[in-house]
PyMOL Python script that loads the backbone (N, CA, C, O; Angstrom):
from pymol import cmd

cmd.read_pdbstr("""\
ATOM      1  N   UNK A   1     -39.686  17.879  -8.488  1.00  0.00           N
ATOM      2  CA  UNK A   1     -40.828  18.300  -9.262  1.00  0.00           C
ATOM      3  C   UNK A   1     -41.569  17.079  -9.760  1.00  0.00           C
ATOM      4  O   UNK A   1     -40.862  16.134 -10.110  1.00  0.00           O
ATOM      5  N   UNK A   2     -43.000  16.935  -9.854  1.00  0.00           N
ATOM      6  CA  UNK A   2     -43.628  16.232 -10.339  1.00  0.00           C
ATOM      7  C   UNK A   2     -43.729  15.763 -11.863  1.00  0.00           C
ATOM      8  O   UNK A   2     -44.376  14.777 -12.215  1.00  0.00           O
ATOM      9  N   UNK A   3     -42.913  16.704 -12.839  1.00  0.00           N
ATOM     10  CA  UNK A   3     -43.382  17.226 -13.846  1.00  0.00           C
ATOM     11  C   UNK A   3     -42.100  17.981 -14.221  1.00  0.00           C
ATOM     12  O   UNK A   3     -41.487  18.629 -13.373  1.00  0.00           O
ATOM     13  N   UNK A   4     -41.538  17.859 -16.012  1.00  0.00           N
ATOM     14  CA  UNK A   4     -40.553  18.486 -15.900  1.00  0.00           C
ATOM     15  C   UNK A   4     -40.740  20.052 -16.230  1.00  0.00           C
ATOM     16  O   UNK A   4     -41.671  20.394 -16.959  1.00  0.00           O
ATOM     17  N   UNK A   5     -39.575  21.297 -15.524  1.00  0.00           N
ATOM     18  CA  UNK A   5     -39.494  22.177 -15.565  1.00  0.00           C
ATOM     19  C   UNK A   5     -40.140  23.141 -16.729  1.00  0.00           C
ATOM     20  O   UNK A   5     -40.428  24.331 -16.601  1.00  0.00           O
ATOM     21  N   UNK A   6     -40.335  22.096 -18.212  1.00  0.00           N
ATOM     22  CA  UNK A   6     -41.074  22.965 -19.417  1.00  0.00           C
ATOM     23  C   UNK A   6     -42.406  23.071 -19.116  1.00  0.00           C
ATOM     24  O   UNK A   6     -42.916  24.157 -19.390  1.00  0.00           O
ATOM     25  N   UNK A   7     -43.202  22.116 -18.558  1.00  0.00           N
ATOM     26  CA  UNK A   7     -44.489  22.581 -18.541  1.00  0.00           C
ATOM     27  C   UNK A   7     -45.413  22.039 -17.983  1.00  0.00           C
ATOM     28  O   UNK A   7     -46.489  22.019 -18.581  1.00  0.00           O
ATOM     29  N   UNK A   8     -45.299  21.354 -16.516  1.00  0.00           N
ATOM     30  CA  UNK A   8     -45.759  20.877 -15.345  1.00  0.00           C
ATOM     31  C   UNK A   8     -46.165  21.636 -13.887  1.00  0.00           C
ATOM     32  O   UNK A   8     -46.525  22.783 -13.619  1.00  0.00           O
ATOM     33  N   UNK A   9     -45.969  20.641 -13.229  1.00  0.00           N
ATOM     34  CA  UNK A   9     -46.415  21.017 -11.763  1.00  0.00           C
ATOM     35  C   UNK A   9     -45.094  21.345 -10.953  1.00  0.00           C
ATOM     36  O   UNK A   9     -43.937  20.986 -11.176  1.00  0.00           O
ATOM     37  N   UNK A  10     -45.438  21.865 -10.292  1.00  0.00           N
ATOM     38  CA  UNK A  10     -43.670  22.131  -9.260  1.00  0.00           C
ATOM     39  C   UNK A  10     -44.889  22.115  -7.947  1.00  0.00           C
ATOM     40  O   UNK A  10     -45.728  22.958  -7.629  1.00  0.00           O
ATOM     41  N   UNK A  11     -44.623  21.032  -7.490  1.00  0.00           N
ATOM     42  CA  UNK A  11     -45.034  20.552  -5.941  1.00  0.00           C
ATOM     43  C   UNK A  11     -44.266  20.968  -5.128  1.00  0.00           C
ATOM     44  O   UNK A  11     -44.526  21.164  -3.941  1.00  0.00           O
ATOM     45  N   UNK A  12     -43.024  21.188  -5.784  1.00  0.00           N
ATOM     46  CA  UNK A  12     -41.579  21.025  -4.793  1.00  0.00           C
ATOM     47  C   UNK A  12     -41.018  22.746  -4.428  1.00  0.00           C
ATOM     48  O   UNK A  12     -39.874  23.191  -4.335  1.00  0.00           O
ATOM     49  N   UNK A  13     -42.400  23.442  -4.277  1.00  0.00           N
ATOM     50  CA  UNK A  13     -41.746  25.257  -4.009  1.00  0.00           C
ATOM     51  C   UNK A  13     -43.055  25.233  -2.949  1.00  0.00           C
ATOM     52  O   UNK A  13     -44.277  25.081  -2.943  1.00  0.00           O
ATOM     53  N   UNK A  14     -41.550  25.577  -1.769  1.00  0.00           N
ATOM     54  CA  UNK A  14     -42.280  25.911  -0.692  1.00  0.00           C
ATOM     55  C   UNK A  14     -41.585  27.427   0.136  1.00  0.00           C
ATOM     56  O   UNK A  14     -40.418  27.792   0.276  1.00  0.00           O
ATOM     57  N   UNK A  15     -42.625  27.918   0.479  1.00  0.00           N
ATOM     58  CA  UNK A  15     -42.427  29.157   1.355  1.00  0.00           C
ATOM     59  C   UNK A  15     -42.477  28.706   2.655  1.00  0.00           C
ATOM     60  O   UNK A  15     -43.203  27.803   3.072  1.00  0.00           O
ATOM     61  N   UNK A  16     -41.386  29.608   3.522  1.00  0.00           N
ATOM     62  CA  UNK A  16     -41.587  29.120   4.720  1.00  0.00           C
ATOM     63  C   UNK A  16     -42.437  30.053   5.667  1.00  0.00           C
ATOM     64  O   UNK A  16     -43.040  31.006   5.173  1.00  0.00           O
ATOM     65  N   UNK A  17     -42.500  29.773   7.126  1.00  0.00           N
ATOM     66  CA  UNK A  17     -42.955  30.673   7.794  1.00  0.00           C
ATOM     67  C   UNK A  17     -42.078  31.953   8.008  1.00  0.00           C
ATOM     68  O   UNK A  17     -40.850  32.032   8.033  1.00  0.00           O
ATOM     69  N   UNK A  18     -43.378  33.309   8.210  1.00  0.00           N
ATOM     70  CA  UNK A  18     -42.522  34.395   8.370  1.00  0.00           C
ATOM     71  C   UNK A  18     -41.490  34.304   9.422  1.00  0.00           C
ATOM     72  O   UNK A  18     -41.761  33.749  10.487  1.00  0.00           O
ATOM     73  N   UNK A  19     -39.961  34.971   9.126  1.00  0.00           N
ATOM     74  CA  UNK A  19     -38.679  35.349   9.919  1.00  0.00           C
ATOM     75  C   UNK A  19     -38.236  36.299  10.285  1.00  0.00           C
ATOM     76  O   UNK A  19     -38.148  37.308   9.585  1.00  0.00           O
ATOM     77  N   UNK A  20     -37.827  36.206  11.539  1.00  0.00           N
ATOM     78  CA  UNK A  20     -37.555  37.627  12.111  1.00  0.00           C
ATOM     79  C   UNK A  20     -36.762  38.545  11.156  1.00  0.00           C
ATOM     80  O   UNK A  20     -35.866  37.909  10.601  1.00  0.00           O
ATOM     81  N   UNK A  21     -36.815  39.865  10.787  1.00  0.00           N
ATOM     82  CA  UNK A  21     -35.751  40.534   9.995  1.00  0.00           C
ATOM     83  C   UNK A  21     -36.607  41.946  10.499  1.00  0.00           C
ATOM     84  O   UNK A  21     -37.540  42.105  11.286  1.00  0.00           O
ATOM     85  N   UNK A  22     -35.789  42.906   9.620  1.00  0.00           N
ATOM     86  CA  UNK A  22     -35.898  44.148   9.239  1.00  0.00           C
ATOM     87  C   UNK A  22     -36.300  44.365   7.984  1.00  0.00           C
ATOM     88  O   UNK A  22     -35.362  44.939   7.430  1.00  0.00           O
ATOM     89  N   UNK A  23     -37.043  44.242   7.351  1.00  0.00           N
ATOM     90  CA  UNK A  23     -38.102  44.357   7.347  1.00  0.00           C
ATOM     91  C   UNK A  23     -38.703  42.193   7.655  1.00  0.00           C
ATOM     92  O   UNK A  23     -37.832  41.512   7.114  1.00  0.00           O
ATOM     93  N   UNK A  24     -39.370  41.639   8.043  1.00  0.00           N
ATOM     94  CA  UNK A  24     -39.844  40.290   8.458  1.00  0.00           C
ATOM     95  C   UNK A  24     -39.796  39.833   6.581  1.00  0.00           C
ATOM     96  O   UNK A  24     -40.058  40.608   5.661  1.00  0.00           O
ATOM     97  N   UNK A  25     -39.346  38.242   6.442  1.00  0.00           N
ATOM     98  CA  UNK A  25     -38.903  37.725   5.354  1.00  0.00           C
ATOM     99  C   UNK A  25     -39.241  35.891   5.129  1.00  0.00           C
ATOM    100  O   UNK A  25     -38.859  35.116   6.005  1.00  0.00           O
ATOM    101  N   UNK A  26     -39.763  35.524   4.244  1.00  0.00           N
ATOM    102  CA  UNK A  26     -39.967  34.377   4.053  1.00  0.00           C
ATOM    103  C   UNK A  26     -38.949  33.723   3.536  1.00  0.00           C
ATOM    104  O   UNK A  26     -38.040  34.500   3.242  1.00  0.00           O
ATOM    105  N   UNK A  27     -38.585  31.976   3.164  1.00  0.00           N
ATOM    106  CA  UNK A  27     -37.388  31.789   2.725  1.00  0.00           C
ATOM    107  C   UNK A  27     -38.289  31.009   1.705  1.00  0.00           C
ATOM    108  O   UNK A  27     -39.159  30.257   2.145  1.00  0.00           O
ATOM    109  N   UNK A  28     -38.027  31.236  -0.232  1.00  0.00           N
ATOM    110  CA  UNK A  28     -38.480  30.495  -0.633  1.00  0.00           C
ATOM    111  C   UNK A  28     -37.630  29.125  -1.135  1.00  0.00           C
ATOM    112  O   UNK A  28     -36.406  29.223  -1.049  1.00  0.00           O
ATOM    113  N   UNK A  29     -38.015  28.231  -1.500  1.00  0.00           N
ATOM    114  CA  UNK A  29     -37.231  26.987  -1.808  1.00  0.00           C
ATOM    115  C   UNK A  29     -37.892  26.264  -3.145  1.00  0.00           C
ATOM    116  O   UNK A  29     -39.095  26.265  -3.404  1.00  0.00           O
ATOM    117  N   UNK A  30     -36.795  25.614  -3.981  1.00  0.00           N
ATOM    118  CA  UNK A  30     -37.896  25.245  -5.412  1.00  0.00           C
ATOM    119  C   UNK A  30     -37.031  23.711  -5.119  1.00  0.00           C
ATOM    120  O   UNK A  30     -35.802  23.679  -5.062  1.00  0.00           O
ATOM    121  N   UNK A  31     -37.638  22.856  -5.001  1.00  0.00           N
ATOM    122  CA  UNK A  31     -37.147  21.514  -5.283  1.00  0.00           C
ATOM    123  C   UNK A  31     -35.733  21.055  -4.056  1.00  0.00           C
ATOM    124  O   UNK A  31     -34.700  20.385  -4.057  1.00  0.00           O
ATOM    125  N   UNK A  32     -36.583  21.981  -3.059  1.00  0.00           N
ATOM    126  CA  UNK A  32     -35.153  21.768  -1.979  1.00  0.00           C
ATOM    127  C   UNK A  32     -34.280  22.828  -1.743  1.00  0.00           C
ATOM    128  O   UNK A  32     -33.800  23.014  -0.625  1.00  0.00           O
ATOM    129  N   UNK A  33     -34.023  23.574  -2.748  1.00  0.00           N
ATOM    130  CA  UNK A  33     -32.630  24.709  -2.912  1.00  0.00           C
ATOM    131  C   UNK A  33     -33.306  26.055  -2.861  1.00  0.00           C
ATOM    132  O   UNK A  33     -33.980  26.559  -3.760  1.00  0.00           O
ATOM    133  N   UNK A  34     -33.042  26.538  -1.737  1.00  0.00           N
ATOM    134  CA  UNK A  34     -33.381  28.078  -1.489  1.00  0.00           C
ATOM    135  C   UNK A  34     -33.035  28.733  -2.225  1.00  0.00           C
ATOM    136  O   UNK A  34     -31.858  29.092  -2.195  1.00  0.00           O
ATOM    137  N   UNK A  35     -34.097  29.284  -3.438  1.00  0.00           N
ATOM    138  CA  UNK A  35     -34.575  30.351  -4.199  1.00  0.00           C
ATOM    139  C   UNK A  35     -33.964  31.722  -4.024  1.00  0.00           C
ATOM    140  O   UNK A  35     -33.216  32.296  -4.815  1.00  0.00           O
ATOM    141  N   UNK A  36     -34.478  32.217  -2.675  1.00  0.00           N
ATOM    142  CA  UNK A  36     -34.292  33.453  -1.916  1.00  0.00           C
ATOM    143  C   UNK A  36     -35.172  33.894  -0.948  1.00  0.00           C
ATOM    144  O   UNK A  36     -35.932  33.080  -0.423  1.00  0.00           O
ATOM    145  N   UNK A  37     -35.184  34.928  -0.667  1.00  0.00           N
ATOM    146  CA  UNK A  37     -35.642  35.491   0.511  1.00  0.00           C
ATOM    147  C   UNK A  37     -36.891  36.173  -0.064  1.00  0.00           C
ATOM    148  O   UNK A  37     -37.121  36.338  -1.262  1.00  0.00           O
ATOM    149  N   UNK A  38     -37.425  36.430   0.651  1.00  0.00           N
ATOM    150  CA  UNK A  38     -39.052  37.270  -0.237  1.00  0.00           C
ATOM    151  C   UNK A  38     -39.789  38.035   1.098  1.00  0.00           C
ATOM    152  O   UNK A  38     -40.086  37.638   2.225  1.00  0.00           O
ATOM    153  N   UNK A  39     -39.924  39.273   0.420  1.00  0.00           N
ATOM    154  CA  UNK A  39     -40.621  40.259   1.403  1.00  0.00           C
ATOM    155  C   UNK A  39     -42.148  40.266   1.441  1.00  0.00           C
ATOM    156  O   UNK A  39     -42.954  40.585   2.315  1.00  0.00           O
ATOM    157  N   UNK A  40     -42.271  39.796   0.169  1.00  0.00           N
ATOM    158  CA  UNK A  40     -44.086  40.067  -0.058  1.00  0.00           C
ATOM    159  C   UNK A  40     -44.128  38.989  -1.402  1.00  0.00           C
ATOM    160  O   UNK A  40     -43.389  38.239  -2.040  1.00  0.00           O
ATOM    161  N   UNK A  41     -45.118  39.330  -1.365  1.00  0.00           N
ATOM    162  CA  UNK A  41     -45.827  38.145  -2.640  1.00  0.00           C
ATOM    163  C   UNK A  41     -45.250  38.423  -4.132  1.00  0.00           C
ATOM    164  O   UNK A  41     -45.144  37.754  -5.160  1.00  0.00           O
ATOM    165  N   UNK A  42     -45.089  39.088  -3.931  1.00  0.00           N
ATOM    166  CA  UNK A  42     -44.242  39.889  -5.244  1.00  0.00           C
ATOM    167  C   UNK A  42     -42.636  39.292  -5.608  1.00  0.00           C
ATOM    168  O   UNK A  42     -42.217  38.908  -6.700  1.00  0.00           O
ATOM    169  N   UNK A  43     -42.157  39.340  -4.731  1.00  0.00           N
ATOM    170  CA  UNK A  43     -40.754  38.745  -4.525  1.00  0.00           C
ATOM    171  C   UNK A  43     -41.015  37.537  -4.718  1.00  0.00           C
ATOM    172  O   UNK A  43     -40.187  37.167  -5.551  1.00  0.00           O
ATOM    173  N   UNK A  44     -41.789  36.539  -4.402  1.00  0.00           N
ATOM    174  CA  UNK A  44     -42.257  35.233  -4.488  1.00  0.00           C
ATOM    175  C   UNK A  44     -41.953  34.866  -5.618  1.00  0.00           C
ATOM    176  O   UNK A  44     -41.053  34.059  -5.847  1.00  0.00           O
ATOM    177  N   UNK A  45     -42.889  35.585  -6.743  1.00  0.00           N
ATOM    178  CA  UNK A  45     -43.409  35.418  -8.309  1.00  0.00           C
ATOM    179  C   UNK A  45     -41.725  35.684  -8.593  1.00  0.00           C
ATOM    180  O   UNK A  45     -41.115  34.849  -9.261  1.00  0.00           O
ATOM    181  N   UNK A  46     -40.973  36.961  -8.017  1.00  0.00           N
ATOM    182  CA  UNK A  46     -39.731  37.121  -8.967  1.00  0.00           C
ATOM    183  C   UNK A  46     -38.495  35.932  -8.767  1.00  0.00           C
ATOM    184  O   UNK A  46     -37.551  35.623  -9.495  1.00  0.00           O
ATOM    185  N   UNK A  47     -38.901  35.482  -7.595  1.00  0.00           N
ATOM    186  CA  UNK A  47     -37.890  34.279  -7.222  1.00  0.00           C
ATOM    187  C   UNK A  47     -38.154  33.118  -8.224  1.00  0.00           C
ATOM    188  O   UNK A  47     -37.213  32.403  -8.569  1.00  0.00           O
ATOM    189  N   UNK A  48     -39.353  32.922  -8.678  1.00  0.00           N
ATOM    190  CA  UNK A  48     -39.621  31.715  -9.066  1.00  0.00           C
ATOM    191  C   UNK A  48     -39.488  31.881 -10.845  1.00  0.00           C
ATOM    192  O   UNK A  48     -39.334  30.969 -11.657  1.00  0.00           O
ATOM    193  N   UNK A  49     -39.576  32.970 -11.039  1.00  0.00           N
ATOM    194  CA  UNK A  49     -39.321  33.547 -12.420  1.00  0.00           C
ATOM    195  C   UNK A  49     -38.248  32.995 -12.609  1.00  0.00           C
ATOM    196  O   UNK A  49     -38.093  31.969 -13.272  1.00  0.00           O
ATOM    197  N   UNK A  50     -37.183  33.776 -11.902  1.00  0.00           N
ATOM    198  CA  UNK A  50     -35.835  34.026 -11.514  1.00  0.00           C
ATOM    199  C   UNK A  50     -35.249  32.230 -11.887  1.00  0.00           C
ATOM    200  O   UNK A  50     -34.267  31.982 -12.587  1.00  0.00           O
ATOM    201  N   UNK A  51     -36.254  31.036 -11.131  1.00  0.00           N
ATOM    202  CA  UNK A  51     -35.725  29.926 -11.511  1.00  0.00           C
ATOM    203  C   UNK A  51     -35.985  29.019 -12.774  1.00  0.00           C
ATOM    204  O   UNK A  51     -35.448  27.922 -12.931  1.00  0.00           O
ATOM    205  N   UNK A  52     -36.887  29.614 -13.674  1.00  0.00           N
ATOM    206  CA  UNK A  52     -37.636  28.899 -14.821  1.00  0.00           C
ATOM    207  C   UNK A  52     -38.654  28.977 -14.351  1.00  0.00           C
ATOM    208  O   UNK A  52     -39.384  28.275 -15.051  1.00  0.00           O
ATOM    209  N   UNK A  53     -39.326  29.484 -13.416  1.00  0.00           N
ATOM    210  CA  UNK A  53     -41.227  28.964 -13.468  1.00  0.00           C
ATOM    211  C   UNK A  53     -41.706  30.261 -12.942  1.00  0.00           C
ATOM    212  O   UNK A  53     -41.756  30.909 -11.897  1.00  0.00           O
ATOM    213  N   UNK A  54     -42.200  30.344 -14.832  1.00  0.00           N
ATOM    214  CA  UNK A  54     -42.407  32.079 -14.717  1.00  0.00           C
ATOM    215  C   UNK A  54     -44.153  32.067 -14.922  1.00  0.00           C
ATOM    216  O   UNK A  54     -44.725  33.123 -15.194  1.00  0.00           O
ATOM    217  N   UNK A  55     -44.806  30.973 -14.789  1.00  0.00           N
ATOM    218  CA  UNK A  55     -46.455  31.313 -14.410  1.00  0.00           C
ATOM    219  C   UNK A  55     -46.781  30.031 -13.293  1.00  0.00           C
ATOM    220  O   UNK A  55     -47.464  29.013 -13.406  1.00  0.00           O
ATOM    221  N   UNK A  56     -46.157  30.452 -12.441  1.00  0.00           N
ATOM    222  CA  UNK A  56     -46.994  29.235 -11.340  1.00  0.00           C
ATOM    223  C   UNK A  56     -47.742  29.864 -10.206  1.00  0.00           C
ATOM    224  O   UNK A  56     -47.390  30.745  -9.421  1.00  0.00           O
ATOM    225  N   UNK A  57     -49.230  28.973 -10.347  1.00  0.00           N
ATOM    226  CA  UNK A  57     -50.099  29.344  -9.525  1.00  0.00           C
ATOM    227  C   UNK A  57     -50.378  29.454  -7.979  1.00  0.00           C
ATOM    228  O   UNK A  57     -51.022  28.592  -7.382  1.00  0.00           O
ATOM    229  N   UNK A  58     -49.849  30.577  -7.364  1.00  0.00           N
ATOM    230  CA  UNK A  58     -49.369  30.740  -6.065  1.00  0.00           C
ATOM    231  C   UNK A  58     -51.092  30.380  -5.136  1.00  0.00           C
ATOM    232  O   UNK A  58     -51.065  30.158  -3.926  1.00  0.00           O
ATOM    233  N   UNK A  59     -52.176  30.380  -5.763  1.00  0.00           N
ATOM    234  CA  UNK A  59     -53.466  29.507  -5.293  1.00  0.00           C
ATOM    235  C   UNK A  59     -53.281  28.172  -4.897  1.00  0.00           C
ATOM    236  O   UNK A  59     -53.670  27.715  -3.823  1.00  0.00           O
ATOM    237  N   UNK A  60     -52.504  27.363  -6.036  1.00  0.00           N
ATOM    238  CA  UNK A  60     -52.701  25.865  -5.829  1.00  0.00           C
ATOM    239  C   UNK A  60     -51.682  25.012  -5.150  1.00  0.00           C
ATOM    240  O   UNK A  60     -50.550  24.798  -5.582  1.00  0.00           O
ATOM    241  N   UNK A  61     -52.227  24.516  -3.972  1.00  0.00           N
ATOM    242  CA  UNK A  61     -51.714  23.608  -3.055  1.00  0.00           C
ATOM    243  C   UNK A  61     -50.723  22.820  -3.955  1.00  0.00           C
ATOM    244  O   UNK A  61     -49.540  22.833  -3.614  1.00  0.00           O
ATOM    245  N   UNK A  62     -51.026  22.246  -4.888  1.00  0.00           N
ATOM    246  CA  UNK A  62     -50.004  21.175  -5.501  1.00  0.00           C
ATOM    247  C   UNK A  62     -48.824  22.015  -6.465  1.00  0.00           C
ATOM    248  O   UNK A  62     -48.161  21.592  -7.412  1.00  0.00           O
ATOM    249  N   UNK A  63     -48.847  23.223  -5.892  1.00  0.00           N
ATOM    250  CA  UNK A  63     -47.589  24.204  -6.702  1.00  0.00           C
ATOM    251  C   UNK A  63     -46.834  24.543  -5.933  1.00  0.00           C
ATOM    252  O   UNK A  63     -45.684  24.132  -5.774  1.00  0.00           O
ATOM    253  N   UNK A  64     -47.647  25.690  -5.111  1.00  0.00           N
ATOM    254  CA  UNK A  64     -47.083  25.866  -3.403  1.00  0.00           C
ATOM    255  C   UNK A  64     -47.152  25.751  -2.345  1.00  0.00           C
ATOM    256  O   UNK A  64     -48.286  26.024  -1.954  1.00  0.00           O
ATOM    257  N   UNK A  65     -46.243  25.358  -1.292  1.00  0.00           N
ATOM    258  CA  UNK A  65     -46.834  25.318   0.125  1.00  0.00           C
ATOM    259  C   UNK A  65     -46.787  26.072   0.764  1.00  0.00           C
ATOM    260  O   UNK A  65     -45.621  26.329   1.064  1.00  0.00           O
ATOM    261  N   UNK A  66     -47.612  26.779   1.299  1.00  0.00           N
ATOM    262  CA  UNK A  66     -47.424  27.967   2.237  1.00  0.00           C
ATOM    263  C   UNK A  66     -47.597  27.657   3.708  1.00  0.00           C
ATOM    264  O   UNK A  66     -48.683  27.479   4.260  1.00  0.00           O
ATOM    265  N   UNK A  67     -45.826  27.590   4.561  1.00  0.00           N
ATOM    266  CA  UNK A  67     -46.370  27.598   5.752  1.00  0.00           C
ATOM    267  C   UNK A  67     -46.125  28.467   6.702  1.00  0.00           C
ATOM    268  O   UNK A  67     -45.153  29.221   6.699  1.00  0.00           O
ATOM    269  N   UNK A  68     -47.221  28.402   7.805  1.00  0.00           N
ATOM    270  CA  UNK A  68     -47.039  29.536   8.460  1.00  0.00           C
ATOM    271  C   UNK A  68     -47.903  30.772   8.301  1.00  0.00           C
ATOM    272  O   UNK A  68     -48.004  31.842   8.901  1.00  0.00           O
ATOM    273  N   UNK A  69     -48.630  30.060   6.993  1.00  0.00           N
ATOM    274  CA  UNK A  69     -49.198  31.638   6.950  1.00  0.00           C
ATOM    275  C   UNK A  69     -49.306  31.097   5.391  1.00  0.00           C
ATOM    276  O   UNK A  69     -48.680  30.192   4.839  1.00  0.00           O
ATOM    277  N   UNK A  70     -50.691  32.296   4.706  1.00  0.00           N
ATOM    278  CA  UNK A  70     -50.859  31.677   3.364  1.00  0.00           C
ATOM    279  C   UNK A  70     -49.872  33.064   2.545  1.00  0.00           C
ATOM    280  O   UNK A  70     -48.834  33.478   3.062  1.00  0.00           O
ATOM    281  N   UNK A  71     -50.359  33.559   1.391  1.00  0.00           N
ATOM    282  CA  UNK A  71     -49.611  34.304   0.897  1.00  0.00           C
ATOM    283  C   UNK A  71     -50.132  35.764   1.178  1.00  0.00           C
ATOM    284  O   UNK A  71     -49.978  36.631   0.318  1.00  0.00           O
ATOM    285  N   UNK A  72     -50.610  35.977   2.110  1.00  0.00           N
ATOM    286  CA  UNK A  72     -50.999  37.352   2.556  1.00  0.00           C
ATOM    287  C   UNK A  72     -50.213  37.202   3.974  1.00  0.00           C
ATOM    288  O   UNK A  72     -50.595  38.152   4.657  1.00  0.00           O
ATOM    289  N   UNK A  73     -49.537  36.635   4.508  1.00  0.00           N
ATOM    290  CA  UNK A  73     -48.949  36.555   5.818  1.00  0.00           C
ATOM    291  C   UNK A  73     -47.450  36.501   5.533  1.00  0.00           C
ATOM    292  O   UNK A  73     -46.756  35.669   4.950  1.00  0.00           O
ATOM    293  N   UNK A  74     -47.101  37.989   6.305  1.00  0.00           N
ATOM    294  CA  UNK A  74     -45.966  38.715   5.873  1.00  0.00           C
ATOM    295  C   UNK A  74     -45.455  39.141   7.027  1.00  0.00           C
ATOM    296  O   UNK A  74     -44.232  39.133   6.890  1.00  0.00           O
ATOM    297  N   UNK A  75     -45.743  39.503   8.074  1.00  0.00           N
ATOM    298  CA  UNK A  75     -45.695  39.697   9.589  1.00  0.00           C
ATOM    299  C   UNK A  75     -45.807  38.935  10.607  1.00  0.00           C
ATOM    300  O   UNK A  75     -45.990  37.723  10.492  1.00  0.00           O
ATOM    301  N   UNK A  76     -45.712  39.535  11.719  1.00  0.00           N
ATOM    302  CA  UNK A  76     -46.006  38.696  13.034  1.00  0.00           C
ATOM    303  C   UNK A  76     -47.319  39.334  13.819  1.00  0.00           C
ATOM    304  O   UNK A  76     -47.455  40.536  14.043  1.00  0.00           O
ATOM    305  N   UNK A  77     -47.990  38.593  14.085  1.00  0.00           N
ATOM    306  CA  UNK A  77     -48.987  39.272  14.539  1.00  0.00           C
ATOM    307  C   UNK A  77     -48.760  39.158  15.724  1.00  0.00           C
ATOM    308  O   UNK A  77     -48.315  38.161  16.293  1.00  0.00           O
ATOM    309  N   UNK A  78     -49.221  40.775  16.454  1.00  0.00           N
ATOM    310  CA  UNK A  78     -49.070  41.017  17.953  1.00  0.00           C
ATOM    311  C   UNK A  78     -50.395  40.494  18.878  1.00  0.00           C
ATOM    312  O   UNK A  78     -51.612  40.673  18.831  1.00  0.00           O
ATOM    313  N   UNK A  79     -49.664  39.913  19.550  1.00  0.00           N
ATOM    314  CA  UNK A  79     -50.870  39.235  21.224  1.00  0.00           C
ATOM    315  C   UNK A  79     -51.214  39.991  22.159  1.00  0.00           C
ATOM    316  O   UNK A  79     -51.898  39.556  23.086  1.00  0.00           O
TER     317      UNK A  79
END
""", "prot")
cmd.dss("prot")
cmd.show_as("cartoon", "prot")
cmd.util.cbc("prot")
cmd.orient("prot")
């Protein structure tokens, strides 16, 4: 983290790209250490709650990284 856990930046929470599952699943990570698994954007916010960072701005690049897809990309899209 850039910033400590009371009332900074967390650079260091990243979502990954969507994963194959039943229902399809992102893996989130806060500072390296997988958070959990997250179905939707919702799960995101509760994972990160879940670790101390209970208002971080899932907009800003220097909070989260979203790869693979921003936070509306939850699926696989068919070709």
């Amino acid at each position: 983290m850039t910033e400590s856990a009371a009332g900074g930046s967390y650079s260091n929470v990243v979502v990954s790209p969507v994963m194959a599952g039943n229902p399809p699943f992102r893996i989130v990570q806060v500072c390296g250490e997988v958070a959990g698994r997250a179905h939707d954007v919702v799960d995101v916010i509760h994972l990160l709650r879940a670790v101390g960072i209970p208002h971080a701005d899932l907009d800003d690049p220097s909070v989260v990284r979203w790869e693979g897809g921003d936070k509306f990309t939850w699926g696989f899209r068919k070709k």
